[in-house]
Backbone as CSV, one residue per row, in Angstrom:
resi,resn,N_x,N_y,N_z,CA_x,CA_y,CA_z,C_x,C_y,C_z
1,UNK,0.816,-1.185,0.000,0.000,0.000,0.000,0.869,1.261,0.000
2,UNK,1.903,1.212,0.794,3.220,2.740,0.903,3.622,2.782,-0.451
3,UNK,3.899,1.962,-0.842,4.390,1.825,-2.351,3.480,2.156,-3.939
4,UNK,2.220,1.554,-3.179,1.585,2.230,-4.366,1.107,3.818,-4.198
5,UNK,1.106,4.160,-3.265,0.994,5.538,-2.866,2.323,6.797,-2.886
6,UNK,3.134,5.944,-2.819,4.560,6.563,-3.248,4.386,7.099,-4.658
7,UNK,3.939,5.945,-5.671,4.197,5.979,-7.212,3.076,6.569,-7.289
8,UNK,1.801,7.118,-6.750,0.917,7.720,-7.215,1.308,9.381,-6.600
9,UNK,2.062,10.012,-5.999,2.470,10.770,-5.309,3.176,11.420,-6.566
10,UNK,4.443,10.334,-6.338,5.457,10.688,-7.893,4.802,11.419,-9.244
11,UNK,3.603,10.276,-9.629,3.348,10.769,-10.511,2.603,12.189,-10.575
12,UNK,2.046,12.637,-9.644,1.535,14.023,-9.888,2.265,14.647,-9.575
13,UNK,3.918,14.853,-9.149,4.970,15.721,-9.351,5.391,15.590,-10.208
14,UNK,5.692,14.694,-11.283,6.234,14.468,-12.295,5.109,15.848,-13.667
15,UNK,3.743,15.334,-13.223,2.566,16.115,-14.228,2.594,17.175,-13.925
16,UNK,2.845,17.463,-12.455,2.875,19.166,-12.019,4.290,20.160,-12.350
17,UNK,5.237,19.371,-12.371,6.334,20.064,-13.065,6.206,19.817,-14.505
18,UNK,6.401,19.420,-14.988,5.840,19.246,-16.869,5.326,20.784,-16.999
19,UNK,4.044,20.771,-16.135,2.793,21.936,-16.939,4.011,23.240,-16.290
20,UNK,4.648,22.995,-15.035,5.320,24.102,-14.994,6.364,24.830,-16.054
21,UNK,6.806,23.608,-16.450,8.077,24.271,-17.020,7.494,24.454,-18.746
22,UNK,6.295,24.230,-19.070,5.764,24.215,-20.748,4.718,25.160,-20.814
23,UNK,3.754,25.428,-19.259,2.844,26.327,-19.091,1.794,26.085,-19.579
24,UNK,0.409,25.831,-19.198,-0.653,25.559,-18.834,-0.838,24.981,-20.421
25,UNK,-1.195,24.427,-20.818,-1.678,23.607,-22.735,-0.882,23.100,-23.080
26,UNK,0.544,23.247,-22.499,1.994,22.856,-23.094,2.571,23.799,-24.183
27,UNK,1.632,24.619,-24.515,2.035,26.172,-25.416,3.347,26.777,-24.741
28,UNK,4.210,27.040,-25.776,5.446,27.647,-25.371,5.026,28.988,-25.893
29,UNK,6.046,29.667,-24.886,5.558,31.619,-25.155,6.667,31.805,-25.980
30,UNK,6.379,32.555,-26.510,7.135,33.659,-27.824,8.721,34.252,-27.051
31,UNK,9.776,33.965,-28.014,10.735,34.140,-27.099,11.202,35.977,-27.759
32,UNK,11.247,36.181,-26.454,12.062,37.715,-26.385,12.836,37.946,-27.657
33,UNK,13.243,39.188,-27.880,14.436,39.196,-29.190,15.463,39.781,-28.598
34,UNK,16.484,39.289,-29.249,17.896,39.153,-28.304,18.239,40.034,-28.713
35,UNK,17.785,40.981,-29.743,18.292,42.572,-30.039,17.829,43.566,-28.686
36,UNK,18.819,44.690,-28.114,18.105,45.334,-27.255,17.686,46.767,-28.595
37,UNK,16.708,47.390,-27.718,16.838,48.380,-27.935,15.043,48.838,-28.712
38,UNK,14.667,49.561,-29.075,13.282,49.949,-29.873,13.716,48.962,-31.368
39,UNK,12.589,48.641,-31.343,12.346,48.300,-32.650,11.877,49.424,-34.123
40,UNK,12.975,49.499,-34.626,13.047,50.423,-35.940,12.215,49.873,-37.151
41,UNK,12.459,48.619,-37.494,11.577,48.349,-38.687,11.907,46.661,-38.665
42,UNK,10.464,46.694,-39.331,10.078,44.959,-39.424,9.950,44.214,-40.819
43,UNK,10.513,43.425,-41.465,9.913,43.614,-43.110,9.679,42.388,-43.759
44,UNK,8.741,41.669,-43.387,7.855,40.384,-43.789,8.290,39.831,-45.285
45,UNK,8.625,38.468,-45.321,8.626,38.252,-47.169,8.018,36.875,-46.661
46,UNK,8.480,36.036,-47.460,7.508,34.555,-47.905,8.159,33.441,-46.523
47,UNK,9.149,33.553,-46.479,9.691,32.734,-45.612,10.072,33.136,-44.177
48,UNK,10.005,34.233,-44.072,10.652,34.902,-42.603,10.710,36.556,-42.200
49,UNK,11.224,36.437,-41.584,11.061,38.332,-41.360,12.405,38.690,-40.785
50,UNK,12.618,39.852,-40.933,13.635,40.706,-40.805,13.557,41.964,-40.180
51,UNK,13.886,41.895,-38.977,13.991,42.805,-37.718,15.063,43.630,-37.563
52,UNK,14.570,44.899,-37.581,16.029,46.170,-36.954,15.434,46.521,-35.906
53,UNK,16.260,46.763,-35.061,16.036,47.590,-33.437,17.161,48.765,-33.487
54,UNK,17.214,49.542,-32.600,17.578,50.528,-32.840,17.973,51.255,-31.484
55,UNK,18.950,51.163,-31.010,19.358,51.426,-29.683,20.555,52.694,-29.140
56,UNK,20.401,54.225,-29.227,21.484,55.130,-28.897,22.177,54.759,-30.156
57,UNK,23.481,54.844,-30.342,24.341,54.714,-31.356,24.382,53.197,-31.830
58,UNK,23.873,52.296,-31.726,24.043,50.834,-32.280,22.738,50.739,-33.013
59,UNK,23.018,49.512,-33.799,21.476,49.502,-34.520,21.806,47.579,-34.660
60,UNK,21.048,46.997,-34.680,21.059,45.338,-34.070,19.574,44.918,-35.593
61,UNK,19.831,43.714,-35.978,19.393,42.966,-36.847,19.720,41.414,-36.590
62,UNK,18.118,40.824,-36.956,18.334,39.392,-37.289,17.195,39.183,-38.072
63,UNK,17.136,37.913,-38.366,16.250,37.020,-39.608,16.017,36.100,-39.071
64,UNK,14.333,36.248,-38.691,13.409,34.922,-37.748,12.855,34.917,-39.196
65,UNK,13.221,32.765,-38.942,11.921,31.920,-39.841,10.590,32.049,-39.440
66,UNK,9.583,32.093,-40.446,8.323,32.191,-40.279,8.123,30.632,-39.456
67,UNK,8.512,29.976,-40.054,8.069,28.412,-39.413,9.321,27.743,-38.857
68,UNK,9.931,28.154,-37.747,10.992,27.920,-37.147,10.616,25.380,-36.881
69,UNK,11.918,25.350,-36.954,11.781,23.776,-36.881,12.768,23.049,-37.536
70,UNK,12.760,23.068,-38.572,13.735,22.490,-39.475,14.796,23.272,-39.968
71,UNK,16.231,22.315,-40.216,17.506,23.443,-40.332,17.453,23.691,-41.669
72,UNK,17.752,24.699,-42.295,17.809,25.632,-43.555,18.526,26.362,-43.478
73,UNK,19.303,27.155,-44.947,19.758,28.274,-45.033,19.608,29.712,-44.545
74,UNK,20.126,30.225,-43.584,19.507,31.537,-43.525,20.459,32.930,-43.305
75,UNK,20.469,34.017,-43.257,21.403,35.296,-43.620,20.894,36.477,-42.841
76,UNK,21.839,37.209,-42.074,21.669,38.593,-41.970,22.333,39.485,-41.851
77,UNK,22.482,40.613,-42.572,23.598,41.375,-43.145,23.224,42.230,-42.738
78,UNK,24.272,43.270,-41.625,23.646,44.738,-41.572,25.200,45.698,-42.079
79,UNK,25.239,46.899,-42.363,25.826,47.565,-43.147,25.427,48.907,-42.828
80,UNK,26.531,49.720,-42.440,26.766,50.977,-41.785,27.464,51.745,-43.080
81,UNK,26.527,52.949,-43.372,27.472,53.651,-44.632,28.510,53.837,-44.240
82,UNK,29.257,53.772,-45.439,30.985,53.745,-45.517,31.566,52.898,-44.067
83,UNK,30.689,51.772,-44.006,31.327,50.428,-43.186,31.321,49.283,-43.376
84,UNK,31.686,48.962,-42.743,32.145,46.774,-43.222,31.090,46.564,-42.634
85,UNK,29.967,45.909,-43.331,28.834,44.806,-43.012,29.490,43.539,-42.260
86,UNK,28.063,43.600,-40.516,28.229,42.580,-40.120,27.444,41.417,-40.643
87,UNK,27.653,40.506,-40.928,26.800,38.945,-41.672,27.386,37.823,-39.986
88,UNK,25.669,37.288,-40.821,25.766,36.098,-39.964,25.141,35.015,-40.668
89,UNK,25.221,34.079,-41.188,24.664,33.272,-42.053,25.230,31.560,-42.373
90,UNK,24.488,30.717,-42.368,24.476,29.116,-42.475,23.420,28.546,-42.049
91,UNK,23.254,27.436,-41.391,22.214,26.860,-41.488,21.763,26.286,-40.089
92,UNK,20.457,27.019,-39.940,19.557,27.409,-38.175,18.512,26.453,-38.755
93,UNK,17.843,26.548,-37.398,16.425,26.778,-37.232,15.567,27.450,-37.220
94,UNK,15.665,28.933,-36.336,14.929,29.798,-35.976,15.282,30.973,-36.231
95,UNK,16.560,31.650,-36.348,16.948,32.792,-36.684,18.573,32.541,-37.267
96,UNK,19.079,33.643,-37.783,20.067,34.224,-37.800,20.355,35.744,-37.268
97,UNK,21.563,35.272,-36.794,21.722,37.088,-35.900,21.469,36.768,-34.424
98,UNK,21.550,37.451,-33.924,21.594,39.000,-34.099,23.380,39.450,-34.264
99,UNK,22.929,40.490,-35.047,24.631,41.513,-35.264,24.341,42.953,-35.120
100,UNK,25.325,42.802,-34.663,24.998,44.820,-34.505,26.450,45.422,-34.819
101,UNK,25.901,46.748,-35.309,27.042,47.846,-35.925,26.951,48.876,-35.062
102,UNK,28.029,49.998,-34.818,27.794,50.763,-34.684,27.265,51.906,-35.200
103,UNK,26.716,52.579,-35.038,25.908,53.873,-36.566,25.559,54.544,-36.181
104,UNK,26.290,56.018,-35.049,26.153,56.826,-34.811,26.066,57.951,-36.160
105,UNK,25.007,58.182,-36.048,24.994,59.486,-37.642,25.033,59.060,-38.481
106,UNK,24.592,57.738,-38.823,25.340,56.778,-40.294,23.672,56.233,-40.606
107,UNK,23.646,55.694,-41.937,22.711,54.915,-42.681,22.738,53.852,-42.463
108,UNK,22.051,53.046,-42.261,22.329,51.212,-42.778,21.483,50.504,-43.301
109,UNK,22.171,49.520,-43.694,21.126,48.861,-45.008,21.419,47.356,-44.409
110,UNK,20.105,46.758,-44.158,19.557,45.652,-43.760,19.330,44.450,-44.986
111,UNK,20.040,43.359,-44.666,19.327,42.382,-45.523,19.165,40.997,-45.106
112,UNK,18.162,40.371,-45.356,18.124,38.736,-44.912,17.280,37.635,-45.753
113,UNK,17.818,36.392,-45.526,17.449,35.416,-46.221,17.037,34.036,-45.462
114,UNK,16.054,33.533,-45.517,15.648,32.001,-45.228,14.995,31.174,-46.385
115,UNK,16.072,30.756,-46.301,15.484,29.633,-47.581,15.775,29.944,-48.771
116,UNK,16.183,30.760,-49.131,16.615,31.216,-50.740,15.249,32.637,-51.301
117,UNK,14.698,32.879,-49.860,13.834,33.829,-50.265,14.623,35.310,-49.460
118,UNK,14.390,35.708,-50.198,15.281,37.495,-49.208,14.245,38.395,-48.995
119,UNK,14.671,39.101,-48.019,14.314,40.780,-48.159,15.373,42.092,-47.775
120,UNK,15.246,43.175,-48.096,16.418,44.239,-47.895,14.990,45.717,-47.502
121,UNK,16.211,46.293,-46.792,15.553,47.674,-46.611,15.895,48.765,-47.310
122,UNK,17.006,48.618,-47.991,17.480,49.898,-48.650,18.117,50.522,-47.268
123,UNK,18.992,51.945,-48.165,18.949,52.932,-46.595,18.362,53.687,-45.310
124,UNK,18.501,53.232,-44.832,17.386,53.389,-43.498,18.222,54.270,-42.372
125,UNK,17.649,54.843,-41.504,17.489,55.423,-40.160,18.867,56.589,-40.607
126,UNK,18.796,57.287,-41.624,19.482,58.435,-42.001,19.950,59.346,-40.881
């Protein structure tokens, strides 16, 4: 009888930590973006999106898959006028990036890829 009451004990710590650590449906929450700073611009294409934030003198970029899961190609290039573009690019799951430049007073031009699909911003935050 101790014994089967042991293993019935167990098991609802075992079910009660589960829902803790996955949260009530087992739905996982949306994870933070590892860029700090305001978000400057967002720019949707077929496969993923492409995020600038925008923080005092730095400006931060990455490239989230629309359907994060499987590993694929993916790219994100940011580029400070008259500077060396930071890239980050090979083969994720869920993002590429984040990179950040510095760009005090400067332009930069955003670009990213998942899957062989891209998007770019042109010059931005003048």
């Amino acid at each position: 009888m101790f014994g089967k009451l042991v293993r019935r004990v167990l098991a609802v710590l075992m079910v009660v930590g589960a829902v803790s650590l996955t949260g009530p449906g087992g739905q996982r929450a949306e994870a933070a973006s590892v860029c700090s700073g305001r978000p400057a611009k967002a720019v949707g294409f077929a496969t993923g999106e492409l995020r600038v934030y925008k923080k005092r003198q730095y400006v931060c970029a990455l490239t989230v898959a629309k359907r994060p899961g499987s590993v694929r190609p993916m790219s994100v290039s940011l580029q400070p006028r008259g500077g060396r573009a930071a890239v980050d690019s090979g083969r994720f799951t869920r993002q590429a990036g984040p990179v950040t430049v510095y760009a005090l007073n400067r332009c930069v031009r955003v670009s990213g890829a998942v899957a062989g699909k891209r998007a770019s911003t042109g010059w931005m935050l003048c």
